[in-house]
C-alpha positions in Angstrom: -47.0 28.8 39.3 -43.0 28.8 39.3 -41.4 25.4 41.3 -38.8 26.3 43.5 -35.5 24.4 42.3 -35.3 22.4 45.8 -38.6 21.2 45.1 -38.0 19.7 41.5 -35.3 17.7 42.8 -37.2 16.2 45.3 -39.7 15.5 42.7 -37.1 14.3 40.5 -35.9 12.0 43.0 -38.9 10.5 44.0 -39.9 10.0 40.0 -36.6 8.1 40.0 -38.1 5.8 42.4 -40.9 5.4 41.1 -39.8 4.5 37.4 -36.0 3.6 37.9 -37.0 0.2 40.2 -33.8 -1.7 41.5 -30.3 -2.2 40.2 -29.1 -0.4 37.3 -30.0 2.7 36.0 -32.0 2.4 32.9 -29.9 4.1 29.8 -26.8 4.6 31.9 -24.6 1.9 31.6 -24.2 1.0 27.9 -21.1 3.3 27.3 -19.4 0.3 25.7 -17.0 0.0 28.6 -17.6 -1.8 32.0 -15.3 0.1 33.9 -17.0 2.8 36.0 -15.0 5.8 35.8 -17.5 7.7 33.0 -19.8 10.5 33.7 -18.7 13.3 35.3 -15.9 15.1 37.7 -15.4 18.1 39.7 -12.3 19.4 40.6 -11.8 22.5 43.8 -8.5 23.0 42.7 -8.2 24.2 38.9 -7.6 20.4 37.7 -4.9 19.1 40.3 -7.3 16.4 41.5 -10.2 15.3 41.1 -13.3 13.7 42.1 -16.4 11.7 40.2 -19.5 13.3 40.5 -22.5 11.0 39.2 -24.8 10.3 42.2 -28.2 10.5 41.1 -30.6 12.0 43.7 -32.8 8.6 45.4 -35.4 9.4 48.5 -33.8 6.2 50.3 -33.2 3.2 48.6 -29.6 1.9 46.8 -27.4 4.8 46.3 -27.5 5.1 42.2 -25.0 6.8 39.5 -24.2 7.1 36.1 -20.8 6.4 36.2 -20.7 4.4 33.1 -22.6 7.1 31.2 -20.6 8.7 28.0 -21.3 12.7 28.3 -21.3 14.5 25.4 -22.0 18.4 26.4 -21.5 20.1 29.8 -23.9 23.1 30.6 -23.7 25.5 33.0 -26.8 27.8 33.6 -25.5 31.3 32.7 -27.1 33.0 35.9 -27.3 30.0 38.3 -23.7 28.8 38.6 -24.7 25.7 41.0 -27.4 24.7 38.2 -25.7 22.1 35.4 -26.7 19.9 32.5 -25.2 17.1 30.9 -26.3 15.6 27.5 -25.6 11.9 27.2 -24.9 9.3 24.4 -28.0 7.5 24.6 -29.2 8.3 28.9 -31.1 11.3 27.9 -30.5 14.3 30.2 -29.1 15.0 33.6 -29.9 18.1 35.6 -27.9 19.2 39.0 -28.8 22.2 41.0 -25.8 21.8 43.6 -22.1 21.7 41.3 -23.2 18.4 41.1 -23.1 16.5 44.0 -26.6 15.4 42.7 -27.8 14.8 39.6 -31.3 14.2 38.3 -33.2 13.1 35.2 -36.0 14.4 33.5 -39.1 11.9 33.2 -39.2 12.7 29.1 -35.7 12.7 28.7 -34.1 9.4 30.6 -32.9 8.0 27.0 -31.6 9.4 23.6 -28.4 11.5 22.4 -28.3 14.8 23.5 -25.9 16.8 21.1 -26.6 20.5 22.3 -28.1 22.5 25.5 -28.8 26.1 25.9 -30.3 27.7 28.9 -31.7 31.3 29.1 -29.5 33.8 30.2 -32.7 35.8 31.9 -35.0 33.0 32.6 -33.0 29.9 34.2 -36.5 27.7 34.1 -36.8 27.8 30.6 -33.8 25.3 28.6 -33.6 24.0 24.9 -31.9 20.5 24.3 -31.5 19.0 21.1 -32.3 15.4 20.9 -31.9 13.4 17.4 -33.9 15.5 15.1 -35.8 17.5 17.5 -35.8 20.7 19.7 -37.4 20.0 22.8 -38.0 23.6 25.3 -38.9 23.6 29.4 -40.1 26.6 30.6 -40.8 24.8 34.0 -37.2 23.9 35.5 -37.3 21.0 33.7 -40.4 19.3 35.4 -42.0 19.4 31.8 -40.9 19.3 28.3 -42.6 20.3 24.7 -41.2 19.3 21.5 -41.1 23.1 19.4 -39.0 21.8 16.4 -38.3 18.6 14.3 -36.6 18.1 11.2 -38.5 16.3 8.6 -35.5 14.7 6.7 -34.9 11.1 8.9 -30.9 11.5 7.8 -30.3 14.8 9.1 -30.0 15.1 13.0 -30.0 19.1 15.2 -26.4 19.3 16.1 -26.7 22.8 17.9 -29.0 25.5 19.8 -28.4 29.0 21.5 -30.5 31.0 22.9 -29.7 34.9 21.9 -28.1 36.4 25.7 -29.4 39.8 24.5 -33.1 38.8 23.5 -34.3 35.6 24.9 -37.7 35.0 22.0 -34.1 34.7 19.5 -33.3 30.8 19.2 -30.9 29.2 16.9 -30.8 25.9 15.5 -27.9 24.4 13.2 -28.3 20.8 11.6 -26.0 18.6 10.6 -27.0 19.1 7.4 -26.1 22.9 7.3 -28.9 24.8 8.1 -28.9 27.5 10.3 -32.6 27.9 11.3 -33.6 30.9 13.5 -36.7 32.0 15.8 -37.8 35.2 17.1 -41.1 33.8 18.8 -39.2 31.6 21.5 -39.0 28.6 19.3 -42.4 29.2 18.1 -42.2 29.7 14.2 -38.9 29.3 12.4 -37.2 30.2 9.4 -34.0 29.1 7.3 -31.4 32.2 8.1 -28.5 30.3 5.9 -27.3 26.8 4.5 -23.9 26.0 4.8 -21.8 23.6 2.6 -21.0 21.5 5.4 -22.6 21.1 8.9 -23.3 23.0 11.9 -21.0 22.0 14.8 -21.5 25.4 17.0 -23.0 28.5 17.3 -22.1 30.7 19.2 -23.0 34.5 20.6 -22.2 37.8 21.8 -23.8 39.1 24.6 -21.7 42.4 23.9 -23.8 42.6 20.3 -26.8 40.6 19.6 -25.7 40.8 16.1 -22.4 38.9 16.2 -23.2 35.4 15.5 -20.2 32.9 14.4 -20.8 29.0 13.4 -18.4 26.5 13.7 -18.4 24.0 10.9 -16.3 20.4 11.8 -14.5 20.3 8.3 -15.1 23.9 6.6 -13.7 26.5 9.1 -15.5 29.2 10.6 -18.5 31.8 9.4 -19.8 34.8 10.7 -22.4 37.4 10.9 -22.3 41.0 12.0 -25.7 41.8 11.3 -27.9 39.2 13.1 -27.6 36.1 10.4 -28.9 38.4 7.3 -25.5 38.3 5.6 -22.6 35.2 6.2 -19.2 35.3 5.3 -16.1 33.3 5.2 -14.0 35.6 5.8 -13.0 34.5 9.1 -11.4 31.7 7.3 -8.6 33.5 5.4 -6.6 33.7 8.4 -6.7 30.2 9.0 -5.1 29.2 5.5 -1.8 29.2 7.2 -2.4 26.9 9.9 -2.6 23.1 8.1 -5.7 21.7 9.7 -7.4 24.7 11.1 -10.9 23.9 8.8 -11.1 21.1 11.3 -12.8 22.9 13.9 -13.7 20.9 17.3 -15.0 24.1 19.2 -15.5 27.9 19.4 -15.3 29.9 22.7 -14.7 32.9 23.7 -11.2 33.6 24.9 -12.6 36.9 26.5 -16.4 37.3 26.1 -16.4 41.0 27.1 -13.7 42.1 24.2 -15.3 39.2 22.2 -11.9 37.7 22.0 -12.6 33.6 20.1 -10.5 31.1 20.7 -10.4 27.8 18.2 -10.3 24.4 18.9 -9.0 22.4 15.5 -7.2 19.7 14.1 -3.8 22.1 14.1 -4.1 23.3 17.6 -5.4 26.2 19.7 -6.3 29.7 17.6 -7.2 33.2 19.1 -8.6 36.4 17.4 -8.5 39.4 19.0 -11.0 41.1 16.2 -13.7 38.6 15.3 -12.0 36.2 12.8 -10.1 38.9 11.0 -6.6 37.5 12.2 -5.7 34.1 14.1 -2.9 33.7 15.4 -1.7 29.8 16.9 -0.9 29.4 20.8 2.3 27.8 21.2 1.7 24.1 22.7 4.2 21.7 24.1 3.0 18.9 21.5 3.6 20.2 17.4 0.5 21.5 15.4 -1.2 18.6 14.6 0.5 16.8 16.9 -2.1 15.6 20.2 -6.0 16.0 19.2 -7.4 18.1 21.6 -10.5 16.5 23.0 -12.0 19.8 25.2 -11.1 23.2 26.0 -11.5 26.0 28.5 -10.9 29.5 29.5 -11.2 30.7 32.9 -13.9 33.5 32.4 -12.2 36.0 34.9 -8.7 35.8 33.6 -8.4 34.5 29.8 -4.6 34.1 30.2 -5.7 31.2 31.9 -6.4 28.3 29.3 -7.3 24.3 30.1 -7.4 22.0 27.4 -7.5 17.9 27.4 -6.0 15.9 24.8 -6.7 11.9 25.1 -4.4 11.1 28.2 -3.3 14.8 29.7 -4.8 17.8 31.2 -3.2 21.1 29.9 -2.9 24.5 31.8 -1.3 27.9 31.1 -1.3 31.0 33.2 0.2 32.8 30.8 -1.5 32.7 27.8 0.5 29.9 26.1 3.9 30.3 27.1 4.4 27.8 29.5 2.2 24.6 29.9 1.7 22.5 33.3 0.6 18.6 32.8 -1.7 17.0 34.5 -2.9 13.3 34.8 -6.7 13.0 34.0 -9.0 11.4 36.6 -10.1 8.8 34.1 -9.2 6.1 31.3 -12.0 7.3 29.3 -11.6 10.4 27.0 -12.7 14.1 28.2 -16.2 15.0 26.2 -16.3 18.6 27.8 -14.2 20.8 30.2 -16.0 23.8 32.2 -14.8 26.7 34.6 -16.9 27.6 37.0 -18.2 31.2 36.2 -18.0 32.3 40.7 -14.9 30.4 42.0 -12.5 29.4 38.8 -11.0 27.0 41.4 -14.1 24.9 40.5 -13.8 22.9 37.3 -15.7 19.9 35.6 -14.8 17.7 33.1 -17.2 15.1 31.1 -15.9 11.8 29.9 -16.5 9.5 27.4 -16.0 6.0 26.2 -14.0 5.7 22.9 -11.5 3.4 22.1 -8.0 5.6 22.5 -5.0 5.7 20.2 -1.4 5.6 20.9 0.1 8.7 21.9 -0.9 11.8 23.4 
């Protein structure tokens, strides 16, 4: 029997209750820093202000939040723009199904580091999360969870999962040790697709070809495959040679999903292709390449002139596709973890945060 949504947040609510007892939320408040500006914010008005967003759902009782929670991923369901998912350092999971003006957790998944979330594009009840060195699946909303994979070696951790947008039995895994595991069952057998020299920070896919799959590694560059993971190149990484720093990739997006347009987050700056990894060519920032590490980024997906990235202290925005820049403040002393566009109204943003201890500079 399917739950309604509004129904599991009750039930989440009330299971808060019931476990969470008095005062502080269990997992939520060891982020390193006491100030409570952490968690996560919402802005109506494409990152002019903004406001926190970390009430967790409570049937009466003390009002509770997870404002000193470090996020480290920020989900959006793919077909349920109010639905979203945060992965923590350390407080497990957090589920909203209202642009989160309230958040619940998970009775399995309250503690642990949560690297990676996918949910399925056709099925928004079932979700993958990576936790340490398992893969755990919810085909229930997230009432329930199972665990469908876990890597044997204790010193190698799942650093990524996608769930294939044009067949939802494909799932695929990356470790942090460089395997790219795949599953055509819906997570129940697997098998080793590729290993790469270094680790598996992304993967990402086309929902314009099912067999367009592109990793991002976090010292190595890019890869790809244009025939479902059988064959991987580098080639995607020839282009990048002229850009010092480029190999140091901190995301992959797509600039436009429907062309299949990519967009780079590295160590040099922001890179686009406009023919899957063939070319790059650099955006022009106001800081010089290598200048301002870029913490998150974002593309407004109905209009990918419009770009948001974060750096430790500023908010970035062009309307133009990089040639002029507007600054903004950020809502918080803590660093951004994640930036998001809402996929309905691009007004609506949100931005995760996380404790780290900042350098000087941008």
């Amino acid at each position: 029997m399917k739950l309604h949504r509004s129904f599991l947040v009750l039930l989440g609510a009330s299971a808060f209750l019931l476990f969470g007892g008095a005062g502080c939320v269990p997992g939520l408040g060891s982020s390193g820093s006491k100030v409570p500006d952490g968690g996560v914010f919402r802005s109506s008005d494409q990152g002019n202000t903004w406001g926190q967003k970390t009430q967790i759902l409570a049937v009466g009782g003390t009002p509770r939040n997870f404002s000193l929670a470090n996020i480290i991923t920020l989900v959006a369901d793919p077909s349920d723009p109010q639905a979203l998912y945060a992965g923590t350092d350390g407080a497990g999971l957090l589920v909203s199904y209202n642009l989160g003006e309230g958040w619940f957790q998970p009775d399995q998944l309250r503690t642990g580091y949560i690297q990676s979330i996918s949910v399925d594009p056709h099925n928004k009840c079932v979700i993958y999360i990576t936790l340490g060195t398992q893969l755990f699946k919810s085909t229930d909303c997230s009432r329930s969870w199972k665990n469908v994979y876990e890597e044997a070696r204790a010193n190698t951790v799942l650093t990524s999962v996608a769930v294939d947008p044009n067949n939802s039995n494909i799932v695929w895994v990356g470790t942090s040790a460089g395997d790219l595991l795949k599953s055509a069952d819906g997570a129940k057998s697997w098998v080793v697709k590729n290993r790469f020299k270094n680790g598996v920070l992304k993967i990402l896919l086309s929902p314009q070809d099912g067999n367009h799959i592109f990793v991002a590694t976090p010292d190595q560059g890019v890869y790809r495959s244009l025939d479902g993971g059988e064959f991987w190149g580098d080639d995607m990484n020839e282009g990048l040679k002229q850009y010092g720093g480029a190999f140091a990739v901190k995301d992959i997006i797509f600039l436009d999903v429907s062309k299949e347009w990519l967009l780079l987050s590295t160590q040099y700056g922001l890179i686009k292709s406009f023919n899957l990894g063939a070319n790059w060519d650099a955006l022009k920032l106001l800081t010089p390449p290598g200048g301002a590490q870029i913490q998150a980024v974002a593309v407004n997906p109905k209009n990918y002139l419009q770009i948001f990235y974060s750096t430790n202290s500023t908010l970035y925005r062009t309307d133009d596709g990089g040639e002029k820049w507007i600054t903004k403040k950020l809502p918080t002393t803590r660093v951004p973890s994640a930036l998001m566009v809402n996929q309905t109204n691009p007004n609506v943003m949100f931005m995760g945060s996380r404790f780290v201890e900042k350098q000087s500079g941008f």
